[in-house]
VOGU-3710 file (C-alpha; in Angstrom, 3 decimals, decimal comma):
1> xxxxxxxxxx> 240,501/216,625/106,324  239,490/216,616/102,945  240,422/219,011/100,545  237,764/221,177/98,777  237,551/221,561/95,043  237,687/225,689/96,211  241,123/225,649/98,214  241,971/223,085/95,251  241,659/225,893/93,191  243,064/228,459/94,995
11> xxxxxxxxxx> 246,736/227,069/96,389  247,008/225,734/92,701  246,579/228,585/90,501  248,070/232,067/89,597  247,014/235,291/89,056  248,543/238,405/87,214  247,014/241,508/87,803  247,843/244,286/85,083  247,934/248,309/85,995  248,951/250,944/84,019
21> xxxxxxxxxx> 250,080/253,003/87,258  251,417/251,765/90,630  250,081/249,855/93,898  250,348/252,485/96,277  248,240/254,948/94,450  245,691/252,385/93,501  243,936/250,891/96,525  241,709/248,876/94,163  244,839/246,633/93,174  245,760/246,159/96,620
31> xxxxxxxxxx> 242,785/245,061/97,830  242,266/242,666/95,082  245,457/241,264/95,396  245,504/240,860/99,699  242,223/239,282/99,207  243,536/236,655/96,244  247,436/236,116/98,074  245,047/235,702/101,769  242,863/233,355/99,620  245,892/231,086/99,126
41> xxxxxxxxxx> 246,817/232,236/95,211  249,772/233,219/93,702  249,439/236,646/92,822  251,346/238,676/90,600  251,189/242,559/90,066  252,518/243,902/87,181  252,687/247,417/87,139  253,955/251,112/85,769  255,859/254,376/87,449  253,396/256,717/87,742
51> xxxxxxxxxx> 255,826/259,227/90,326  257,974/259,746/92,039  256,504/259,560/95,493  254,339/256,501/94,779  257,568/254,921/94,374  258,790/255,411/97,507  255,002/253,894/99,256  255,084/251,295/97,081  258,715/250,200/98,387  257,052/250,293/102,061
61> xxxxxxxxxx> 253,781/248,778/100,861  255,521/245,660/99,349  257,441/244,629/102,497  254,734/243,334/104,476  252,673/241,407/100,960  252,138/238,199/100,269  251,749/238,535/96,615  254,901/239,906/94,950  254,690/243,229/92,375  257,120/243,805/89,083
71> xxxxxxxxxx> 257,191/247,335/87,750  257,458/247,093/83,625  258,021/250,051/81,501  260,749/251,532/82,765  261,054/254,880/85,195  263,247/258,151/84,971  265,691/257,218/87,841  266,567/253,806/86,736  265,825/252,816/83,688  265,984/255,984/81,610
81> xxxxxxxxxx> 266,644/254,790/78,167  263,266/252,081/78,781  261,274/255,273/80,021  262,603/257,106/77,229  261,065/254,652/74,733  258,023/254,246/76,205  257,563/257,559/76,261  258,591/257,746/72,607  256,228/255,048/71,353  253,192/256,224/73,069
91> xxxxxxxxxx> 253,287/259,863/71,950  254,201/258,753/68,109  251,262/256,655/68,102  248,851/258,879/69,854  250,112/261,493/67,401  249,739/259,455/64,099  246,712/257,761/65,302  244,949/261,110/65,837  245,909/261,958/62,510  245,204/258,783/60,961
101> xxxxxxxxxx> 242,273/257,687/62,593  243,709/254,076/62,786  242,534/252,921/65,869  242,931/249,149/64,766  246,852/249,349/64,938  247,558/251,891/67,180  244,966/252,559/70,298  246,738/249,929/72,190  250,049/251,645/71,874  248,550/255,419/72,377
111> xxxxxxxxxx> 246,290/254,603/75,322  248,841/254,998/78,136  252,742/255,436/78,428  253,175/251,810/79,423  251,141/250,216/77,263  253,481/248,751/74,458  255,903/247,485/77,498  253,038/246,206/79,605  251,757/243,797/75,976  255,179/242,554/75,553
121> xxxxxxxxxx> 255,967/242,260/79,376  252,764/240,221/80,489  253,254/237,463/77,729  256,371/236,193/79,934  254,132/235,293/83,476  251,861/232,678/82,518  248,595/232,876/84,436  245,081/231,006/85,151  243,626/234,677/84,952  244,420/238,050/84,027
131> xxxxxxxxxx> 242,511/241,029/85,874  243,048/244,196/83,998  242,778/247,561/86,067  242,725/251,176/84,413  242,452/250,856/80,212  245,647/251,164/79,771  246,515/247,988/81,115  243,546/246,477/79,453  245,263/245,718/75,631  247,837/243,658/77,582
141> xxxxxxxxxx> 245,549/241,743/79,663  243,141/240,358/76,500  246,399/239,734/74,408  248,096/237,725/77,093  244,942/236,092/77,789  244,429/235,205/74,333  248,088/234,139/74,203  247,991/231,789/76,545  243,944/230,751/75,769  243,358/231,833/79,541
151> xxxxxxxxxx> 240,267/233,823/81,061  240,677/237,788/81,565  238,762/240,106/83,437  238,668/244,115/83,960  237,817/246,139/86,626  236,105/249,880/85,145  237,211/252,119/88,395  235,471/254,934/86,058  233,136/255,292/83,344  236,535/255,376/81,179
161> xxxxxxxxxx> 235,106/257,207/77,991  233,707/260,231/79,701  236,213/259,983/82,704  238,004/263,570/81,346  234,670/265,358/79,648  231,799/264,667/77,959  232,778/265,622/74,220  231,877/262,493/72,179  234,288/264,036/69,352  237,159/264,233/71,592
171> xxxxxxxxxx> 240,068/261,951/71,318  240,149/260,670/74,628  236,392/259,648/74,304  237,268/257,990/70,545  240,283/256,116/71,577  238,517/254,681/75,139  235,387/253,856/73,565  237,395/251,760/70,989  239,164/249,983/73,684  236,225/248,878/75,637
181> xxxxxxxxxx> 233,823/247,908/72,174  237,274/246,044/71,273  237,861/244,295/74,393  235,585/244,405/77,173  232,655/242,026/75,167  234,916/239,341/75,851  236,146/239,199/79,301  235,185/236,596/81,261  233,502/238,962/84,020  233,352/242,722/84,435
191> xxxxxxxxxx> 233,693/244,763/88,044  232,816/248,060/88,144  233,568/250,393/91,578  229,663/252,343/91,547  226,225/251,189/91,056  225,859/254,055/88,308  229,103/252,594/86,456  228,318/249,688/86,962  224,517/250,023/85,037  226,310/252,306/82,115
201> xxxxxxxxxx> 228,894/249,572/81,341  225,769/247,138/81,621  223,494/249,123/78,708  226,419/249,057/76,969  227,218/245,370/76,512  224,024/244,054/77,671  225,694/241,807/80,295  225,840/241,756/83,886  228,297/244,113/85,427  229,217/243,320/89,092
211> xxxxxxxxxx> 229,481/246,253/91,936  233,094/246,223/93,663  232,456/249,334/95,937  235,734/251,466/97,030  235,840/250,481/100,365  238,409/249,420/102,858  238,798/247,152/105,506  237,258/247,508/108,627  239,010/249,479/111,078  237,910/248,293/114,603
221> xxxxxxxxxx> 240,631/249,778/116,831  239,690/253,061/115,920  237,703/255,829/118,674  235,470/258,342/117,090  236,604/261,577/118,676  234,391/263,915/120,171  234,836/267,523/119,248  232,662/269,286/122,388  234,009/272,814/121,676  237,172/273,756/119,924
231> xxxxxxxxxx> 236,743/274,230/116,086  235,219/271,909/114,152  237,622/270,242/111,635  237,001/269,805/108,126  239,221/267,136/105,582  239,889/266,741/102,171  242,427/264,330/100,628  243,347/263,085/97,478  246,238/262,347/95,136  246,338/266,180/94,507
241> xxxxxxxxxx> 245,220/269,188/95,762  244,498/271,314/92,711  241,437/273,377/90,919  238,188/272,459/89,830  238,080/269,405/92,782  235,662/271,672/94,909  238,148/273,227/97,288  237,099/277,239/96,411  233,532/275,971/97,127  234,442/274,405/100,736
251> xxxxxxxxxx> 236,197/277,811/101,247  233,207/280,703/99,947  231,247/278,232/102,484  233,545/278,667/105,247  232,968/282,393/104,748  229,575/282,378/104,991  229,659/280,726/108,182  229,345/283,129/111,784  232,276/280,452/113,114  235,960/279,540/112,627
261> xxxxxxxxxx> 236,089/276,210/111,045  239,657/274,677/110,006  240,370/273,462/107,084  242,748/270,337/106,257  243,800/269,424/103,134  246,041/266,297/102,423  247,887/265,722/98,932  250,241/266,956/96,121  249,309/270,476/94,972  251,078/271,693/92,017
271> xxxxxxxxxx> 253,176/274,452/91,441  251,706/278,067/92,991  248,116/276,404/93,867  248,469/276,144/97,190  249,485/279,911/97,841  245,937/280,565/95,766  244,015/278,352/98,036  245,693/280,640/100,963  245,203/283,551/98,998  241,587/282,775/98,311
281> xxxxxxxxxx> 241,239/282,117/102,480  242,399/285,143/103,096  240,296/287,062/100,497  237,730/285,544/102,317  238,506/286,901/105,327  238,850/283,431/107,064  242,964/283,282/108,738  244,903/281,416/106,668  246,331/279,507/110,089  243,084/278,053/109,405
291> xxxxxxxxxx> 243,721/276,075/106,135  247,057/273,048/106,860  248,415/271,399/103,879  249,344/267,416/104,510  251,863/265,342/102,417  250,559/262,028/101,574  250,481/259,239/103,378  251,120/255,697/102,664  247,213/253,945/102,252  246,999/251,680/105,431
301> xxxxxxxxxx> 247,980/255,246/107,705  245,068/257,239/106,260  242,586/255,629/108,509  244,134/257,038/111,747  245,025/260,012/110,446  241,498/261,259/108,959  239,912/259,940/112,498  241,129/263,318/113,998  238,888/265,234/112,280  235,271/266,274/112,138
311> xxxxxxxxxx> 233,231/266,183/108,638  234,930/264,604/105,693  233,759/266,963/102,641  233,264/264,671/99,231  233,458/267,824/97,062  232,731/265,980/93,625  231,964/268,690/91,049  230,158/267,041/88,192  232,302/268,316/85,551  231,447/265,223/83,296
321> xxxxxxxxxx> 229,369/262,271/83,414  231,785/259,932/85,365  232,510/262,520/88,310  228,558/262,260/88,429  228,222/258,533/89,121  231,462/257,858/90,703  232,188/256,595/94,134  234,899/257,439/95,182  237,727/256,606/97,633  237,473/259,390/99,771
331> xxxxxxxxxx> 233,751/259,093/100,575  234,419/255,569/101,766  237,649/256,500/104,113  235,314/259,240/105,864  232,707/256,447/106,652  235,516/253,753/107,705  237,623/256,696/109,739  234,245/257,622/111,763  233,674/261,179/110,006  230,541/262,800/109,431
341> xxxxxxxxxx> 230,207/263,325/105,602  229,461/266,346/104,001  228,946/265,450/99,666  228,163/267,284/97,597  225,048/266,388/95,392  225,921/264,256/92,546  223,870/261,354/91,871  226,242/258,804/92,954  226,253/260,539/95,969  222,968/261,207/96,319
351> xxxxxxxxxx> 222,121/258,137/95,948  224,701/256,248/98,296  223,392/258,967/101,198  219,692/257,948/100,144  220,766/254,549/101,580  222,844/255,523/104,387  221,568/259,075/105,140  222,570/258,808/108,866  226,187/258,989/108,076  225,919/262,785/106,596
361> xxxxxxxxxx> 224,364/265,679/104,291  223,935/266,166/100,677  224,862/269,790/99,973  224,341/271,178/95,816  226,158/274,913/96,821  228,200/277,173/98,929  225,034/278,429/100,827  223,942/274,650/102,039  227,166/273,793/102,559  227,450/276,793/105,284
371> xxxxxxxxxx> 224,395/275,792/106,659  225,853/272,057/107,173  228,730/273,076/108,742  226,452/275,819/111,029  224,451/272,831/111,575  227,253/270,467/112,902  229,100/273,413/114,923  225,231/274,091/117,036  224,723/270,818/117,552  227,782/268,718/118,392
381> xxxxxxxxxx> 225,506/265,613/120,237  223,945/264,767/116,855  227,626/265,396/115,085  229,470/262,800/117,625  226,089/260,894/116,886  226,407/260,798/113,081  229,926/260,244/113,110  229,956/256,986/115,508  227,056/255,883/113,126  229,004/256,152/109,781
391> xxxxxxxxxx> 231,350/254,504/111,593  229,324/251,994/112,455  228,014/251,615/108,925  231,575/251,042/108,081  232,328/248,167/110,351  229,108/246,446/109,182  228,212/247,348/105,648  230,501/249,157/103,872  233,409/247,392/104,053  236,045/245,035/101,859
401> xxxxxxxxxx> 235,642/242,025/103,867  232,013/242,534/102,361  232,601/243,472/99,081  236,125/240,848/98,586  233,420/237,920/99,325  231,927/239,196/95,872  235,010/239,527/94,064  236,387/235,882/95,365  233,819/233,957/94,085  233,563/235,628/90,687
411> xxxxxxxxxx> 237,379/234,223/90,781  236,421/231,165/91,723  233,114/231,035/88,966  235,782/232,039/86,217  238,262/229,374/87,006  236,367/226,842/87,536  234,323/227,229/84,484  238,175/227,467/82,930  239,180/224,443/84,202  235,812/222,454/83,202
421> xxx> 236,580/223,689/79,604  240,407/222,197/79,467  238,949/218,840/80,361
//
C-alpha cells in the first residue's frame, strides 16, 4: 500500500511540547501528546516540578506512554542546588523587573520558576514543532523555534492576563500581557480551551483562534448509577480544596435544603481549611459525617471514581474575567462520568448549558442552588434521566476523540506548510 503524504509526515517528524508544570496535573498535555505519539510522532514533553504529589502520578502516568517526558529545572528532592537557582533567578528578576519596568530583558526570566532552565533546556531537542502550554513555557518555545527556524504553537488554557484578577495595573496583568503582544502574533497557530477564550485572544490579534475544549476520552464501560432513595451525592474536585472556589456556597445551599445531601470533596486542601469547611457544616447544622475529603487521584481513575455520585457541582465564582469564560476540567469529567451538572452561572457556563441544557442546571446563588438539589432529590426518574443523557452527550459530542481530530490536522496544516517552505 502506498504511503500517504499524512503518515509521511507523521512517523517522520518530532514534536516537543513545553510546560511550565508537570503531566499529571495538566490533562491538556497529555491529551495532546497520546493523540500526536498514537498519530505515529515522536513526542517529547519537556516539563517542570510543580509538587510533590504530581511527582509521584507522573511516575505512574509515564509507564504506560508512548511519547517519553524530561523534567528540566530542577526539584527539591533531587536536584536541590538546580531548584535553588531557579528559584533564585526567577524571584531576582521578577523583583528588579517590577522595579525597573524592563520587561524587554527580564519577563521571560520572571514569568515562572522554570523559565530560564526551560529557554536553555529546549534548545538541546531539535524539533519540527514546538507547542507551548501555560506562559511560562511560552519564552522557551518561540526562542527554540526561532533557534532552530522551526514552527511554534501555544495553547491559552486561560485568558492568561486576567487569569488572577482583573487589575490592568497589576503586575501579573503587565508582565502576561507583554508575553502574549511579544510572542503569540507569531505562532504558527493558536488553541484556546473555551469558546469565550478563544474569541478574546481572537480581538486581540485579529487572527483565528481554534477551540480545543477540556474534554476527555470517551468512557464507554462506564454504568450511570441510579440513586432511587438513599442520599443524593454531591462532588467537587480539583487540584485543591481551598476558599473562594464556591465550596461555602454548595454548603449555605445544603442548609437550605428540607433533606440530607452528602457532600464529597476530592483534592489538596491547605493547612486548617478543611476543619473550616467542617466547621462551616456544622454551623450549618448539616452533620459533618456528611462532608468526605478525597486525596487525589491519578487522571485516567477519576472517571470511575466521580461515576458514584449524583450531581457534579461546577462552582465557578467569577472572581475575574477568565473564571467567567473558562471551561473547565471539572465540568467536562461530570458529563464524561454520567453526572448530572449543577454550574453555577457564569457565561461560559451558561452558555455551554444553553447548548446542552439536558445534561444539568444553571444556578447564580445559594437559594437556586437549594432548589436544584430539592429538585433532583423529588424527582429521581428525571435525575437518572439527565445523568444517562450527559452521559450520552459525552460519548457523542463532547469528547477528545472529537476535539484531537481538530488539533491533528492543525499539526498536520503547520508542518506541511513547514515543509513546503524548506523546499
Amino acid at each position: 500500500m502506498p504511503i500517504t503524504i499524512s503518515t509521511y509526515l507523521r512517523t517522520n517528524k518530532k514534536i516537543v511540547i513545553i510546560s511550565s508544570g508537570q503531566p499529571s496535573l495538566n490533562p491538556r498535555v497529555v491529551k495532546e501528546a497520546d493523540s500526536l505519539g498514537n498519530a505515529g510522532f515522536e513526542v517529547t514533553v519537556l516539563y517542570a516540578y510543580w509538587n510533590h504529589w504530581g511527582t509521584l502520578h507522573d511516575q505512574q502516568l509515564f509507564a504506560s506512554k508512548k511519547w517519553s517526558a524530561i523534567r528540566l529545572g530542577g526539584d527539591p528532592d533531587q536536584k536541590r542546588i538546580t531548584w535553588f537557582l531557579s528559584r533564585l533567578i526567577h524571584k531576582i528578576s521578577g523583583f528588579i523587573l517590577q522595579k525597573t519596568g524592563n520587561y524587554k530583558y527580564l519577563a521571560d526570566l520572571a514569568i515562572a520558576r522554570s523559565s530560564y532552565l526551560l529557554i536553555n533546556g529546549a534548545k538541546k531537542y531539535k524539533a519540527d514543532l514546538y507547542i507551548a502550554h501555560n506562559l511560562g513555557a511560552l519564552p522557551a518555545a518561540a526562542k527554540t523555534a526561532g533557534f532552530y527556524k522551526k514552527p511554534f504553537s501555544f495553547d491559552a488554557e486561560d485568558f492568561h492576563r486576567q487569569e488572577v484578577n482583573d487589575d490592568i495595573n497589576s503586575f501579573h496583568f503587565k508582565i502576561c500581557r507583554y508575553l502574549e503582544d511579544r510572542y503569540l502574533p507569531s505562532a504558527n497557530y493558536f488553541t484556546a480551551s473555551s469558546p469565550l477564550i478563544a474569541g478574546r485572544y481572537a480581538a486581540l490579534y485579529k487572527r483565528t483562534i481554534t477551540t480545543l475544549l477540556n474534554v476527555f476520552p470517551k468512557t464507554p464501560a462506564l454504568l450511570t448509577v441510579h440513586n432511587e432513595d438513599k442520599p443524593l451525592k454531591l462532588f467537587w474536585f480539583s487540584q485543591t480544596i481551598g476558599p473562594n472556589r464556591g465550596l461555602e456556597m454548595i454548603i449555605q445551599a445544603m442548609s437550605l435544603t428540607k433533606t440530607i445531601f452528602e457532600l464529597h470533596l476530592l483534592g489538596h486542601p491547605p493547612d486548617g481549611y478543611q476543619r473550616n469547611l467542617i466547621d462551616l457544616m456544622q454551623t450549618a447544622g448539616i452533620d459533618e459525617k456528611n462532608i468526605l475529603f478525597y486525596e487525589p487521584l491519578n487522571a485516567g481513575e477519576i472517571f470511575n471514581f466521580a461515576s458514584q455520585f449524583d450531581i457534579g457541582i461546577a462552582s465557578e465564582t467569577g472572581f475575574c474575567l477568565n473564571n467567567n469564560i473558562a471551561l473547565s476540567n471539572k465540568i467536562f469529567t461530570y458529563i464524561q462520568s454520567g453526572l448530572a451538572v449543577a454550574a453555577s452561572n457564569t457565561p461560559a457556563q451558561r452558555g455551554l448549558l444553553d447548548l446542552y441544557p439536558q445534561i444539568g442546571k444553571i444556578y447564580s446563588n445559594a437559594a437556586e442552588l437549594s432548589a436544584i438539589l430539592n429538585w433532583y432529590h423529588e424527582n429521581r426518574e428525571l435525575l437518572y434521566k439527565t445523568k444517562n443523557e450527559a452521559f450520552k452527550i459525552g460519548q457523542s459530542k463532547l469528547n477528545w476523540e472529537n476535539e484531537s481530530q481538530k488539533f491533528l490536522n492543525l499539526v498536520e496544516n503547520v508542518l506541511t506548510a513547514s515543509s513546503a517552505n524548506e523546499k
